[in-house]
C-alpha positions as CSV (number, residue, x, y, z in Angstrom):
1,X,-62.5,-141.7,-136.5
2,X,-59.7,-141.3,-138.8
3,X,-57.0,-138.3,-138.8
4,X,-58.4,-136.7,-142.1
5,X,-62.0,-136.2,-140.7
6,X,-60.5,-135.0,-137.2
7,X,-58.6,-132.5,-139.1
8,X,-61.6,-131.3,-140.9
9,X,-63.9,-130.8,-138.2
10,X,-61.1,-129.0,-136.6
11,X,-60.9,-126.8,-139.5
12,X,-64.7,-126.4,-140.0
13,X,-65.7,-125.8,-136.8
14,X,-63.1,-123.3,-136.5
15,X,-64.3,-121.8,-139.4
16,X,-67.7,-121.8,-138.2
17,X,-66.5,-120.5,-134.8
18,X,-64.4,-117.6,-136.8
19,X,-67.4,-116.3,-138.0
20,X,-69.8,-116.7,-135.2
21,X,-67.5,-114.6,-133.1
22,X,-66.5,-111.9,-135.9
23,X,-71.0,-111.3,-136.3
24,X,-71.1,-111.1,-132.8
25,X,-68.0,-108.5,-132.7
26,X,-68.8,-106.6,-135.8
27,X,-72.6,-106.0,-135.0
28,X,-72.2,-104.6,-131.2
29,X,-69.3,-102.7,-131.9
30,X,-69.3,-101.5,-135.1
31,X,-73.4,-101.0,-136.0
32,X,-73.9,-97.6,-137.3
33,X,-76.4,-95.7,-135.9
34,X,-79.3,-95.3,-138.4
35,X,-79.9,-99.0,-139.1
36,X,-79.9,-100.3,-143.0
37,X,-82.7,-102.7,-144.5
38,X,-79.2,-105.5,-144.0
39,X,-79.3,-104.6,-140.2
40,X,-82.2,-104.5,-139.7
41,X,-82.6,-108.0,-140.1
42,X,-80.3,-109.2,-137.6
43,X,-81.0,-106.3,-134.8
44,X,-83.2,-108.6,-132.7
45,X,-80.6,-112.0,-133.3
46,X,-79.7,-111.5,-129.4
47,X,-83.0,-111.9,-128.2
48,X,-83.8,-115.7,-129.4
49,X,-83.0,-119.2,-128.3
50,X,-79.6,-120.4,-128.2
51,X,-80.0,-122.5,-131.7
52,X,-82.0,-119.5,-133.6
53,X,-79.3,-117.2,-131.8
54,X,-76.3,-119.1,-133.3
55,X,-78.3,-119.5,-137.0
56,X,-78.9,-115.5,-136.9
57,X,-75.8,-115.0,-136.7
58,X,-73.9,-117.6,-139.0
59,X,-76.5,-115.7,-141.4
60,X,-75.3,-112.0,-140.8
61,X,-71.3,-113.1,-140.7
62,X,-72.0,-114.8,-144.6
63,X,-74.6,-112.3,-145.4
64,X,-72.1,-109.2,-143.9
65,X,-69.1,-110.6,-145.8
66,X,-70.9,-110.7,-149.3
67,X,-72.3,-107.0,-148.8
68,X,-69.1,-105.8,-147.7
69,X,-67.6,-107.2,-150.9
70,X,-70.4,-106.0,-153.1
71,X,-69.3,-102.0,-151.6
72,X,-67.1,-102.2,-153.9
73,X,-68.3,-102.0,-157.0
74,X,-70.6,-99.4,-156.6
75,X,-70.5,-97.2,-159.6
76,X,-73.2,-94.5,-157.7
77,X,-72.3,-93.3,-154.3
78,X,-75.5,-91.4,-154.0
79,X,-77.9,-94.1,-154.5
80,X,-78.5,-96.7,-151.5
81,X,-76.2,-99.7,-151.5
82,X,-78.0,-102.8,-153.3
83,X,-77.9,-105.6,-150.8
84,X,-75.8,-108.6,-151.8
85,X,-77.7,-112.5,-151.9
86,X,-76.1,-115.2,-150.0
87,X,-77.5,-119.3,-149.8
88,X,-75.9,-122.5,-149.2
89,X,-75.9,-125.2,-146.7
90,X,-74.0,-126.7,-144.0
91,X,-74.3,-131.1,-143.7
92,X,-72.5,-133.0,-140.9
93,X,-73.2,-136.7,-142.0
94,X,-72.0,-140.4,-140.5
95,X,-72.1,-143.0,-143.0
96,X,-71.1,-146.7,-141.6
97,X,-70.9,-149.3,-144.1
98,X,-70.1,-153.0,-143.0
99,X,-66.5,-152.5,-143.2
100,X,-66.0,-149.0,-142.9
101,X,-67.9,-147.8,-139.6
102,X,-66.1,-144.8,-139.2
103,X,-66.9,-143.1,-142.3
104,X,-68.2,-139.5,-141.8
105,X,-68.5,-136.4,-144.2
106,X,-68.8,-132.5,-143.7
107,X,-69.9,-130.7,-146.7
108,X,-70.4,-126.7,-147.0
109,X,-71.8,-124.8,-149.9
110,X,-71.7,-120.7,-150.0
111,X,-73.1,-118.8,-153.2
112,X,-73.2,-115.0,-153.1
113,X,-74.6,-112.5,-156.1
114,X,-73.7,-108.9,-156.6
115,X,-76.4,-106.9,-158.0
116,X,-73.4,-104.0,-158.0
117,X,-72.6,-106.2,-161.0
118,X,-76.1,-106.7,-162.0
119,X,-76.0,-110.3,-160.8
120,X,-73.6,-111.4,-162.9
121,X,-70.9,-112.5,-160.9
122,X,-71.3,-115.3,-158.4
123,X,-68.9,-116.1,-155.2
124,X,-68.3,-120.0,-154.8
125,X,-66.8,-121.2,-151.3
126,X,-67.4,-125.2,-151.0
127,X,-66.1,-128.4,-150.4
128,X,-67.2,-130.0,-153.7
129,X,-67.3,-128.9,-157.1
130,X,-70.6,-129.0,-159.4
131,X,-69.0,-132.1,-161.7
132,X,-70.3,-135.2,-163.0
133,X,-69.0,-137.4,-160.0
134,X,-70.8,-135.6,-157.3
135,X,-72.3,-138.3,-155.3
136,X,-74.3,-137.4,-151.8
137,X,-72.4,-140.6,-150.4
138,X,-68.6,-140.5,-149.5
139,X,-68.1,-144.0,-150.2
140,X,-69.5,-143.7,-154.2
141,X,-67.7,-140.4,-155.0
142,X,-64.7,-142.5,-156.5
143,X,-61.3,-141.5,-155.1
144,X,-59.3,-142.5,-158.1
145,X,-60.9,-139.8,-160.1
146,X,-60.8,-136.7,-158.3
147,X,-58.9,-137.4,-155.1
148,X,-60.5,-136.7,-151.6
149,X,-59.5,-132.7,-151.7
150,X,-62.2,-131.6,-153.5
151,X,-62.3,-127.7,-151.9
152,X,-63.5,-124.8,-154.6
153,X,-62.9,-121.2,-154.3
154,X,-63.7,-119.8,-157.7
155,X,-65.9,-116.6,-159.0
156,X,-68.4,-117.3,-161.6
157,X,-69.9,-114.7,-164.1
158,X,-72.4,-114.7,-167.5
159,X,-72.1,-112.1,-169.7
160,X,-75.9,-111.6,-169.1
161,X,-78.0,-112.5,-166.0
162,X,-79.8,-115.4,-167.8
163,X,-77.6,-116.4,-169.7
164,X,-77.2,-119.7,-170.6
165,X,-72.9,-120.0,-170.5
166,X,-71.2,-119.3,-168.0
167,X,-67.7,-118.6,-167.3
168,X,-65.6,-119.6,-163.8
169,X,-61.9,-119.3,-162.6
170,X,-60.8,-120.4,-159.5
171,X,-59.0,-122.8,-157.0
172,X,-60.0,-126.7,-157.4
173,X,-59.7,-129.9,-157.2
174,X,-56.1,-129.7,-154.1
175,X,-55.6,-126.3,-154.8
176,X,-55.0,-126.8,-158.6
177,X,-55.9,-123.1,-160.6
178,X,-58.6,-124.1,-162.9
179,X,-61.0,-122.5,-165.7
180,X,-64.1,-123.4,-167.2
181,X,-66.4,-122.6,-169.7
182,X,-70.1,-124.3,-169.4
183,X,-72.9,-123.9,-172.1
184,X,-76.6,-125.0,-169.9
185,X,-79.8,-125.9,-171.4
186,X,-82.7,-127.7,-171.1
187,X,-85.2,-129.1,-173.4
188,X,-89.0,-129.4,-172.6
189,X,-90.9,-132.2,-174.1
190,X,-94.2,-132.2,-172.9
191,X,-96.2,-130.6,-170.2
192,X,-94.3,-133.4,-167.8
193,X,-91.4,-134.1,-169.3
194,X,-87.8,-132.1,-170.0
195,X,-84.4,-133.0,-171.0
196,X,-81.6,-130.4,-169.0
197,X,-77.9,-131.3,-170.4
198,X,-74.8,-128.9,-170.0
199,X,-71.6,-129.0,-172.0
200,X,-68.0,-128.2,-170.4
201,X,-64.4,-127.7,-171.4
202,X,-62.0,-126.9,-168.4
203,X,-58.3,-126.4,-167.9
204,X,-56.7,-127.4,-164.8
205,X,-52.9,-126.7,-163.5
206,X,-52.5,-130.4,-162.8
207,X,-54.9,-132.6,-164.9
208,X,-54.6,-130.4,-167.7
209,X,-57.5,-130.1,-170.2
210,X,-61.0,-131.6,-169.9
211,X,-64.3,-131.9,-170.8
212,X,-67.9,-133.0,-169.7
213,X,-71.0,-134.0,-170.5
214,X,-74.0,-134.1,-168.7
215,X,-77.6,-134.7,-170.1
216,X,-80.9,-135.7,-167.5
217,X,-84.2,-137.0,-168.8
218,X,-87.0,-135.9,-166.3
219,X,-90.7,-136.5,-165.8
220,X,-93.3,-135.8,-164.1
221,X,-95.9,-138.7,-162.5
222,X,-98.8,-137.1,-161.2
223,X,-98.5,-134.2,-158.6
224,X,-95.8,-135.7,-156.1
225,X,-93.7,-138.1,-158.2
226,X,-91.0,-137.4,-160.4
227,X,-88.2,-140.3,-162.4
228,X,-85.6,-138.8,-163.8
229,X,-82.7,-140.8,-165.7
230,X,-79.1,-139.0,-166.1
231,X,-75.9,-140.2,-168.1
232,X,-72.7,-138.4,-167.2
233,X,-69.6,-138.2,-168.9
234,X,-65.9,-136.6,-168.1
235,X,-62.8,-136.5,-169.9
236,X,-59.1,-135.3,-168.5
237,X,-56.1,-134.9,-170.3
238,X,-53.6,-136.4,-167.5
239,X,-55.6,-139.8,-168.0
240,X,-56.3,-140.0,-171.5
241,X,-59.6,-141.9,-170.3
242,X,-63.4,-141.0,-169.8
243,X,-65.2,-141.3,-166.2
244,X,-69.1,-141.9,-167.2
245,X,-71.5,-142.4,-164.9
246,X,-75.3,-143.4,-165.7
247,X,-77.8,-143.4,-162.7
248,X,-81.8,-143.4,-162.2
249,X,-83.8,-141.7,-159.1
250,X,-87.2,-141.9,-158.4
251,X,-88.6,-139.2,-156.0
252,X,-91.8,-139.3,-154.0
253,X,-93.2,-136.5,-151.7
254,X,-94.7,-137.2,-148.6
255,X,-96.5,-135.5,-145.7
256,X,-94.7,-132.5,-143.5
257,X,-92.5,-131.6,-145.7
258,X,-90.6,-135.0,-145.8
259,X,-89.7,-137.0,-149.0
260,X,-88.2,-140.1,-150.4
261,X,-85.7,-140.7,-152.9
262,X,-85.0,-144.1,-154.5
263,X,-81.5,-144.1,-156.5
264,X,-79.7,-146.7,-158.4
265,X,-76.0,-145.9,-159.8
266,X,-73.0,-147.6,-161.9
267,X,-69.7,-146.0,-163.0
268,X,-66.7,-146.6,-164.3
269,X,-63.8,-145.7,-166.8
270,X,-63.3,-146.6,-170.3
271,X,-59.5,-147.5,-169.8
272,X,-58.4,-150.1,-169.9
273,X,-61.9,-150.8,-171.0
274,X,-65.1,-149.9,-170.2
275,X,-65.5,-151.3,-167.3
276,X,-67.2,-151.0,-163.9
277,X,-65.9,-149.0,-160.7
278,X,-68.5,-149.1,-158.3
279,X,-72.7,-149.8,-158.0
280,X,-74.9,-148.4,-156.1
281,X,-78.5,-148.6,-154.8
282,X,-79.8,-146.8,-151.9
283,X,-83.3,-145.0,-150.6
284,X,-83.1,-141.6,-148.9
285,X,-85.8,-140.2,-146.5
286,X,-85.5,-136.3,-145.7
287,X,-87.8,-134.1,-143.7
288,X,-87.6,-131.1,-142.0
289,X,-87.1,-131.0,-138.1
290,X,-87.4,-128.1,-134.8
291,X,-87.1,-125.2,-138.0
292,X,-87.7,-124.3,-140.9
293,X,-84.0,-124.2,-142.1
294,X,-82.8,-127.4,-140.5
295,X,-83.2,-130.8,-142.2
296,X,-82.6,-134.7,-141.1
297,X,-81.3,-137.4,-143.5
298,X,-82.0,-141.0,-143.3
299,X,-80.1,-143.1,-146.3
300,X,-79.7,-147.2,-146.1
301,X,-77.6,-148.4,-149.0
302,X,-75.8,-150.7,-150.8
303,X,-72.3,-150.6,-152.1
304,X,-70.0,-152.6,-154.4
305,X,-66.7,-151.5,-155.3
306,X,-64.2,-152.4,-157.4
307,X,-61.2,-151.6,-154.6
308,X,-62.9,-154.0,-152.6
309,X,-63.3,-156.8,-155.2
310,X,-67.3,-155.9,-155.2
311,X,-67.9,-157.1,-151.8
312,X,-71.4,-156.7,-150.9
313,X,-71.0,-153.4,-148.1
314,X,-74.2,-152.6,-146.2
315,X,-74.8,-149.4,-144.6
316,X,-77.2,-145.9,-143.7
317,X,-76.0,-142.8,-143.6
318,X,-77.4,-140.3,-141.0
319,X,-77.4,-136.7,-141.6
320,X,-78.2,-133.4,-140.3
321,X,-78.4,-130.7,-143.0
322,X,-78.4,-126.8,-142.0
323,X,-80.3,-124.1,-145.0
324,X,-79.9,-120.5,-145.0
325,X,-80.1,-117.7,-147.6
326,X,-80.6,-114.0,-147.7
């Protein structure tokens, strides 16, 4: 187990711990008397098992946070206080390879709306950022490009609740101030098929200017089946090159809410040419286990990459995935 992933589960699980306590503290000592529609949710958190105990309450310390916040912007202190939406999950993976056993990952994603500001502004904690490289395995998210920090804390708005840009200024990428602009779309083709792309341009403190392009063919094959083919590209100033990234997934549902999802992956840079950084084919089984909000991943893979002279690395990630949203 390596000193980077023992500080990070130090500082996630004190995290985690943080906010366990302050729910448990904030609800039995400072609950009002007449109960709100937000309270009344959680009144009876106490009274469960000890893992629906602890998921009650991870639930009111995010969902208590992001009402707190929304207080205040309200324009009307005579009309009832709009109650704030919080979702994201929570994933404690291991991923051995042949080579690499102790290879693990923790990833957390928190989104909150304010409908104070008519669900226009967004609240993003997380440990990765929504960019082209994203990869669900550690080993294929390319450490040359973006580094292992990859922490966000940023605020997102639209200048109308659908609207299809968006704008978002935060902290990214080690800690780097960053802004973007993002224009979304998608294209439907037929009554199986669509096209979704998004455009972005992107100012960091640190790699300067960027921009990226992301464009994924889907379709439909019969009622459980879906293939979809995507083709990613990103551009940064400090390098004066172009990551791209083209992969193919083919998802099949199965029985009790499990499914499988067959992926094949190559990226690269185009400097000094365009040339190949890593492969990737792998086959991931997920189902739901014990509730409704907690999940179990199952992913054998294999890797090649260049750092390693495209050895053949064999491995399977297991995972343990936690849902919630209010």
């Amino acid at each position: 187990m390596d000193k980077a992933f023992i500080q990070l589960w130090r500082v996630s699980f004190s995290l985690l711990l943080f906010v366990h306590l302050h729910a448990h503290k904030v609800y039995a000592d400072e609950k009002p008397p007449e109960k709100s529609t937000f309270e009344s949710r959680y009144e009876h958190c106490a009274e469960k098992e000890w893992l629906d105990d602890a998921y009650c309450y991870l639930n009111y310390g995010i969902d208590s946070t992001a009402n707190n916040i929304n207080s205040w912007f309200i324009s009307d202190e005579d009309r009832p206080l709009s109650i704030a939406t919080t979702k994201g999950r929570i994933r404690l993976g291991w991923e051995p390879r042949s080579g690499e056993l102790g290879q693990f990952d923790f990833r957390f994603r928190i989104r909150a709306k304010f409908p104070e500001l008519e669900d226009r502004v967004e609240l993003l904690l997380s440990d990765e950022e929504d960019t082209v490289d994203q990869q669900s395995l550690k080993a294929a998210q390319g450490r040359d490009i973006n580094g292992n920090d990859r922490a966000v804390l940023a605020v997102q708005f639209r200048k109308e609740k659908d609207s299809r840009m968006s704008y978002r200024v935060g902290f990214g990428r080690g800690s780097q101030v960053y802004t973007r602009a993002r224009y979304r779309d998608e294209v439907v083709l037929s009554d199986i098929s669509k096209f979704h792309y998004y455009a972005e341009a992107n100012y960091y403190s640190g790699d300067k200017f960027g921009f990226e392009l992301d464009g994924v063919f889907s379709s439909k094959i019969g009622a459980k089946q879906a293939f979809e083919l995507e083709n990613s590209f990103q551009y940064r100033d400090n390098r004066e090159d172009w990551y791209w990234r083209h992969e193919a997934r083919y998802l099949i549902l199965g029985k009790n809410e499990s499914s499988y999802l067959f992926t094949a992956m190559v990226d690269g840079l185009s400097q000094p040419n365009y040339r190949r950084e890593s492969s990737l084919i792998s086959m991931r089984y997920k189902r739901r286990i014990l509730r409704e909000w907690l999940f179990l991943e199952l992913e054998p893979y294999v890797i090649w990459l260049r750092e390693e002279d495209f050895r053949t690395s064999y491995g399977i990630a297991i995972r343990a995935e936690v849902h919630f949203s209010t």
